[in-house]
N, C-alpha and C positions, 0 to 999 in steps of 0.2 A: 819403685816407679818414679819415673824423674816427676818436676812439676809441667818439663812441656808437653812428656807424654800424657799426662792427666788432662790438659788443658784442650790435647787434638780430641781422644777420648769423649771428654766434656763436648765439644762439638758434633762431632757424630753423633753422638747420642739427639742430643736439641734438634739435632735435622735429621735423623729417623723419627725425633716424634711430630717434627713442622709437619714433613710429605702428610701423613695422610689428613692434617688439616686444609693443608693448599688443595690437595685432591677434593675433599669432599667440598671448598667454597666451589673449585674448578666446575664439579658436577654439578654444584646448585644454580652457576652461573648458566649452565649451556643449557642446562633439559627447563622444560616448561612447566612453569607450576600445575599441580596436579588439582582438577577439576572437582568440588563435591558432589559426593551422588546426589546429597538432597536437590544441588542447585541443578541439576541436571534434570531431576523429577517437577522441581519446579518449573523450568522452563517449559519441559513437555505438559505439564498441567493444562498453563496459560494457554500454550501454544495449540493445542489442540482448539482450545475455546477460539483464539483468534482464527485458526483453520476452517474450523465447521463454518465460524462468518463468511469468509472471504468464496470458500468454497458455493454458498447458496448463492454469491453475488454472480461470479459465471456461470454456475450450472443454472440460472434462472434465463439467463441471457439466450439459452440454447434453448428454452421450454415458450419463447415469447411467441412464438408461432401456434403452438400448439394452445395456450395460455390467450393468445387472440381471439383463438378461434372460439374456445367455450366460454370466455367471457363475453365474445362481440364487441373487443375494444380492440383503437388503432393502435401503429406501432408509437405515436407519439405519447399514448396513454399508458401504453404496456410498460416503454422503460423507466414509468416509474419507481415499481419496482426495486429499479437498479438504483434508480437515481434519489430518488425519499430514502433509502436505505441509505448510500452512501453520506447522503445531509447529515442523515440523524449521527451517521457515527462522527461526523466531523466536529456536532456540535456536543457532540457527550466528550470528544478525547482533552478537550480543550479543561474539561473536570481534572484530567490526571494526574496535573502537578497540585491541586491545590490537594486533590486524595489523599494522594501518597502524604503529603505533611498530615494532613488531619486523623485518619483512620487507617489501623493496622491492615498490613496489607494482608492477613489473609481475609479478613472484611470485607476489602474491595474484594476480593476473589469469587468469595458467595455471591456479593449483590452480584457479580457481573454472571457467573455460571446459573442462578435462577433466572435471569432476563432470560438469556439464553433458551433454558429447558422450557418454559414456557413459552419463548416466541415458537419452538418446534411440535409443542402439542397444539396452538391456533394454528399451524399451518396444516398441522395434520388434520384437522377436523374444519377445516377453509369451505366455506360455504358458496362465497361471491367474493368479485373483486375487494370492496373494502376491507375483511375480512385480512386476504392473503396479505394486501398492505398493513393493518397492524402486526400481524404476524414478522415481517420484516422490520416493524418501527423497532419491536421488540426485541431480535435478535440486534439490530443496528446497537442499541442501547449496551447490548452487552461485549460485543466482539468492541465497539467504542472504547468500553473498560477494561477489556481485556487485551488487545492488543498494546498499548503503550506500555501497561502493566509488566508484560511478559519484557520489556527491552529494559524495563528501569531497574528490574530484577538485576537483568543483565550486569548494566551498570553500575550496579549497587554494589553486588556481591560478588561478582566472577574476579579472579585473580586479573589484574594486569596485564598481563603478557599474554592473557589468552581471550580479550576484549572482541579483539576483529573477528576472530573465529568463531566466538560466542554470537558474537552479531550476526555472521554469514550464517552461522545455524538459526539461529530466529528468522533473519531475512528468508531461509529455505523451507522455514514454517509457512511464510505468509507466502512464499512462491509459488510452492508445491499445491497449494488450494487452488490457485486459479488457473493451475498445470491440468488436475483432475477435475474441475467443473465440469466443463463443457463436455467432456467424455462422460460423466457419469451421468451430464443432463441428459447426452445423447441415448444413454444405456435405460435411463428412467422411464425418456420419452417412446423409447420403441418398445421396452416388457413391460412396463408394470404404469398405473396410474400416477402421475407425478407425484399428487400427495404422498404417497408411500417414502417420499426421498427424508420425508421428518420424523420418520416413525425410525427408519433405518440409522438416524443421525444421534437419537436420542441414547443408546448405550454409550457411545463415544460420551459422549457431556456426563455422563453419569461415571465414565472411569477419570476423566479430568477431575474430579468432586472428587473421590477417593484418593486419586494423587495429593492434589491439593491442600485436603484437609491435613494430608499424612507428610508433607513436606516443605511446603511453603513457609519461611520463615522472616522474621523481622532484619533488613538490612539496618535502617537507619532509623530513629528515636522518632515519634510525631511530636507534633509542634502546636500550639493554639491559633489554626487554623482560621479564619474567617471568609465567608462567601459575602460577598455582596450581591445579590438579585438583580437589581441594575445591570450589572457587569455583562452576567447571564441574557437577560433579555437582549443589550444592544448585542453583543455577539449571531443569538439565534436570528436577531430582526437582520443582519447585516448580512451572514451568509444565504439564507433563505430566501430574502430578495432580491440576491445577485444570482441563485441557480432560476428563479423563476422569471428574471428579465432576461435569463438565459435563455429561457425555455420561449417567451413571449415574443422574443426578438424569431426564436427561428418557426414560430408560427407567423408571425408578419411577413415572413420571407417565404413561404409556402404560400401563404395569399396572393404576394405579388408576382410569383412565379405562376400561377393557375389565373388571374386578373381577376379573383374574388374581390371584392369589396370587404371592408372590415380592417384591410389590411394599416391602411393608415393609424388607425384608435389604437390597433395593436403595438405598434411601433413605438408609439408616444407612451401606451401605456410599461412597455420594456424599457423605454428610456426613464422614465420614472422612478421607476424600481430599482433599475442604478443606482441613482442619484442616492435614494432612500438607503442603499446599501452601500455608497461612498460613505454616506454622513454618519450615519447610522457605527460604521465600522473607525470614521476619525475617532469622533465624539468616547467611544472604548477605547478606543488608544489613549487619548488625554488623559483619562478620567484611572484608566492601571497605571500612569506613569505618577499617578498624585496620590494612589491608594497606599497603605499603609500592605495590608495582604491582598495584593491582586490574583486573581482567577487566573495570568499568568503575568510570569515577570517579562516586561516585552524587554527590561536591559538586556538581554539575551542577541538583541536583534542590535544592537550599537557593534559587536564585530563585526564589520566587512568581510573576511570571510566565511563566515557563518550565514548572511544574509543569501551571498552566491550560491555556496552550497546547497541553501535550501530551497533557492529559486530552480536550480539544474533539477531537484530532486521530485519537484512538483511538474516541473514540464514531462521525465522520465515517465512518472505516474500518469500522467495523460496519455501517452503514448501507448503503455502497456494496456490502461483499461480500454482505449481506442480500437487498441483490435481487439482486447476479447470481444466486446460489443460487435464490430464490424465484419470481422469475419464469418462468425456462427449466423448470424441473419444474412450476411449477404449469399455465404453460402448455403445457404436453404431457399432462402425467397431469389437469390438471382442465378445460380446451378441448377439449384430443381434436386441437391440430395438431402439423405433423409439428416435428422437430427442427430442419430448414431456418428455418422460417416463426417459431419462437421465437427462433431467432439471427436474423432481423433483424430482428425486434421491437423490439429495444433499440440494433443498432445504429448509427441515426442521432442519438438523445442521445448516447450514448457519443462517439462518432466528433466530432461538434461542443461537446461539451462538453471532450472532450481539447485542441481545437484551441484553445479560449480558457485553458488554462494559461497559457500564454507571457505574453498580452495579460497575463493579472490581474497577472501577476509584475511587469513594467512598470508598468501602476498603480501598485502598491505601492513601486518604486522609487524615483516619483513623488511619489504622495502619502500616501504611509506605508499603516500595515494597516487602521485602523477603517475607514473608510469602503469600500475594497475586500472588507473581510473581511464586515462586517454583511451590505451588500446581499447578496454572494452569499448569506450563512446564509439571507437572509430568501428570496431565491430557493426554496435546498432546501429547507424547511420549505412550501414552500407546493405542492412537489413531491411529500412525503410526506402533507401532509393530503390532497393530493387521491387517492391510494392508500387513506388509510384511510375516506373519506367516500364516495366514489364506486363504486370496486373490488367487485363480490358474484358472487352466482352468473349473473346475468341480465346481465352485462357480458360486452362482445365483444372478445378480445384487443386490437383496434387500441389501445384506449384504455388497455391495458400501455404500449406504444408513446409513445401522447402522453404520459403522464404520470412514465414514466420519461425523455424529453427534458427535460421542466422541473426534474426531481431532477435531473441531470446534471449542467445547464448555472450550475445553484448552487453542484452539490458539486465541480464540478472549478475553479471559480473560488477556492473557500474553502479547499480542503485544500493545494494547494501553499503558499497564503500565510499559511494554518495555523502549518505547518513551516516556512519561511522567517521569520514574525516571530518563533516561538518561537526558532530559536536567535541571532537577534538581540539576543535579552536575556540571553545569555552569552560570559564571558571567551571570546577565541578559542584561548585552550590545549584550553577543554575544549567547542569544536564537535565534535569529532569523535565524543565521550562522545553530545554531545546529540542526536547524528546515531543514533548506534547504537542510544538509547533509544526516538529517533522510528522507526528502523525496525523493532525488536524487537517492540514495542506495537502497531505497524500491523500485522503475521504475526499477531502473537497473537493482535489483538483478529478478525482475518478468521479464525482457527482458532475463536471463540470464536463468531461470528456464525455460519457455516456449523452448528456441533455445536446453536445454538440455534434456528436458523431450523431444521434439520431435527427437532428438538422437535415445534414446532409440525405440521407437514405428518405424522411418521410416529403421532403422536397423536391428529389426525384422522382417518389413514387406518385406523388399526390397527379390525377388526370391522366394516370398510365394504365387505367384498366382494373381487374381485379388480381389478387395473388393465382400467382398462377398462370398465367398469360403470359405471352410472349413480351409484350411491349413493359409488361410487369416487369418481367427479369430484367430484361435490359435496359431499365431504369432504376432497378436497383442497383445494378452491377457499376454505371455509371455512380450513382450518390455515393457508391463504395469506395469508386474511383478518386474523385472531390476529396472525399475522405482520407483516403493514403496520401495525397498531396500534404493538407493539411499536418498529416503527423510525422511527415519528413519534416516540414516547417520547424515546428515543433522540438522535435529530436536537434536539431542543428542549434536553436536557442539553448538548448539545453550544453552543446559543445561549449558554446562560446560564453557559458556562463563559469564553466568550470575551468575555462582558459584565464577570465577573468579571476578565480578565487585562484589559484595558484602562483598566476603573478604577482596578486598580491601579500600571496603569506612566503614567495621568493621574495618579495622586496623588504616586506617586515624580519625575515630572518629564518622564518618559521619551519622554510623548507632546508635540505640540508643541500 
């Protein structure tokens, strides 16, 4: 054998053995890293616990009528309810990131799944008003813990390349609850005594427990942690008396609209309460930017687009708790149907519009956020005019129905990927800050939507007679009205905030 023939030989050979390593980098480049099951059980653990929350928070919305009536409170008193529940999660999520450093996460897991099991046996055995309200402080507590939990999981552990889609599956955890609310409030409210909805809730939280226990595992190392108590209270003093000059301002504006007297002290005393929850909320600003371990890192909030991001994602949140609120009351108290026929009013948008989270997450994997994010906005927004253009007194619920499908199928496209670009534009030390602010903001701004949407409705209703009456309904249907205006408003701030983060991360480079 000559030496050139050895030498062609000798090649051949090296590029029969290259091929099947170019192949197998080839295949490792194109297919998608492959998902753990534990992290998969993990999520559904959390996920369920965040469910069960979100879930009691619509299906309560659909029971306030009925809930009126056997406690003899009004609808200003009833959405508390929604709205004390939503506080308490706002002010527990903002614990998340310093959690997560301090104590292993299946820790946080327990504490958050016993809040839980226990806020569902006080609700099950609800006596009176106050009662049912702890029962919600307590679940609040725990879906608080458990919702951010279930995303930082996410972040922590899930392969890369399959982030957006893990997130769309989370996001279609927390959609899907308030898909099935209002249908299952409806279903409570017409067979069986409402309380039975915690009794029925309670296996669920007990196979989360088993999951959990058996899968939930340690992403990242804890750290010596420190709370500051301070920190803590100016936060609770800050959001609590911005929802309750919420609440005081649009009892000032029920007075002035009926020419009750009172109305004036009330006004002054909303504006107060501001003030108290401006300073109240700098004053915690200062004070983490100078802590050594703050309750959360606010550097998180120095990217501009992170700050957009998360402003779009807090308007989005108003909008969707907006109608769950406003629909299931107006259609009960200003239709005249029963509470069955208002939960499933809404629930085939809902229900299909959860189910394309996952999809958009993908897109965006894909093809990054502008173009998944736009269309969907442009979706919801064409969802909400047709609420505010269409919607009167001489409309027939179905068209509740159609036109909360087309908000849905926008808004459940936009807000996971909302929250998914938004913390894309920060360091990964401080996802989990960013995590806590997107869930913090989301509770708030649903405690903040709920106190405003019932503005509108117990403003119109107030000097229109009893429920039930004519002049009733058509004073609800009207505050309802008010209302959709309002959250086109709303929705459009939210366009032009995401207009705003885009151009700016096209101008910093960020976009391709």
């Amino acid at each position: 054998m000559t030496e050139q023939q050895q030498n062609r030989d000798t090649a051949e050979q090296q590029s029969h053995d290259a091929a099947p390593i170019m192949s197998a980098e080839n295949t490792h480049i194109t297919q998608p890293e492959p998902i753990p099951r534990t992290l998969i059980l993990s999520i559904l653990a959390t996920g369920i616990m965040a469910f069960i929350g979100i879930l009691t928070e619509t299906l309560m919305n659909v029971l306030f009528p009925i809930l009126m009536g056997e406690f003899h409170i009004s609808t200003s008193t009833v959405q508390w309810l929604t709205t004390g529940y939503l506080l308490v999660v706002s002010l527990v999520v903002p614990l998340s990131s310093y959690l997560k450093r301090k104590l292993p996460v299946k820790r946080i897991f327990l504490i958050a799944i016993v809040l839980c099991i226990v806020g569902c046996i006080v609700g099950a055995c609800t006596l009176n008003f106050p009662m049912l309200m702890l029962a919600r402080i307590l679940q609040g507590g725990g879906t608080g813990i458990a919702l951010p939990l279930m995303f930082n999981i996410i972040l922590d552990q899930a392969p890369k390349s399959r982030i957006g889609q893990l997130m769309g599956v989370g996001s279609l955890v927390v959609a899907t609850a308030p898909a099935l609310g209002p249908t299952v409030g409806g279903l409570v409210g017409t067979y069986m005594p409402w309380r039975w909805i915690f009794v029925i809730l309670l296996p669920f939280l007990l196979i989360a427990l088993g999951l959990g226990l058996a899968n939930i595992q340690q992403g990242s190392p804890t750290v010596d942690a420190h709370l500051n108590p301070l920190h803590v209270l100016l936060m609770a003093v800050g959001f609590v008396a911005f929802v309750f000059a919420i609440d005081e301002g649009g009892s000032a504006i029920t007075a002035f609209s009926q020419g009750v007297s009172g109305g004036g002290k009330t006004a002054v005393l909303a504006v107060v309460l501001l003030i108290v929850s401006v300073v109240a909320l700098v004053v915690f600003a200062q004070l983490s930017r100078r802590s050594f371990s703050p309750l959360v890192r606010l550097g998180v909030l120095c990217s501009v687009p992170f700050r957009w991001h998360l402003l779009a994602y807090v308007l989005l949140q108003i909008s969707m708790i907006g109608f769950s609120f406003v629909i299931p009351n107006s259609a009960q108290l200003g239709y005249g149907i029963s509470a069955l026929v208002s939960g499933v009013l809404v629930l085939p948008g809902a229900l299909f519009g959860a189910m394309l989270a996952p999809v958009s997450g993908s897109l965006l994997d894909r093809q990054g956020p502008v173009k998944p994010i736009s269309a969907a906005l442009a979706v919801t927004l064409i969802g909400v005019l047709l609420f505010s253009v269409f919607v009167n007194g001489s409309s027939k619920a179905v068209e509740l129905g159609i036109f909360y499908f087309v908000f849905m199928v926008g808004f459940s496209m936009a807000f996971a990927n909302t929250m998914t670009s938004g913390l894309n534009q920060v360091d990964a030390q401080l996802k989990a800050d960013g995590n806590a602010l997107f869930s913090t903001f989301q509770q708030l701004a649903g405690a903040v939507s709920t106190t405003i949407l019932s503005v509108f409705l117990a403003s119109a209703q107030a000097g229109h007679g009893e429920p039930g009456t004519a002049t009733y309904r058509a004073a609800t249907v009207a505050g309802a009205h008010r209302g959709y205006i309002f959250l086109t408003i709303v929705v459009i701030c939210a366009c032009l905030c995401m207009v705003h983060a885009f151009r700016y991360m096209k101008r910093e480079g960020a976009l391709s």
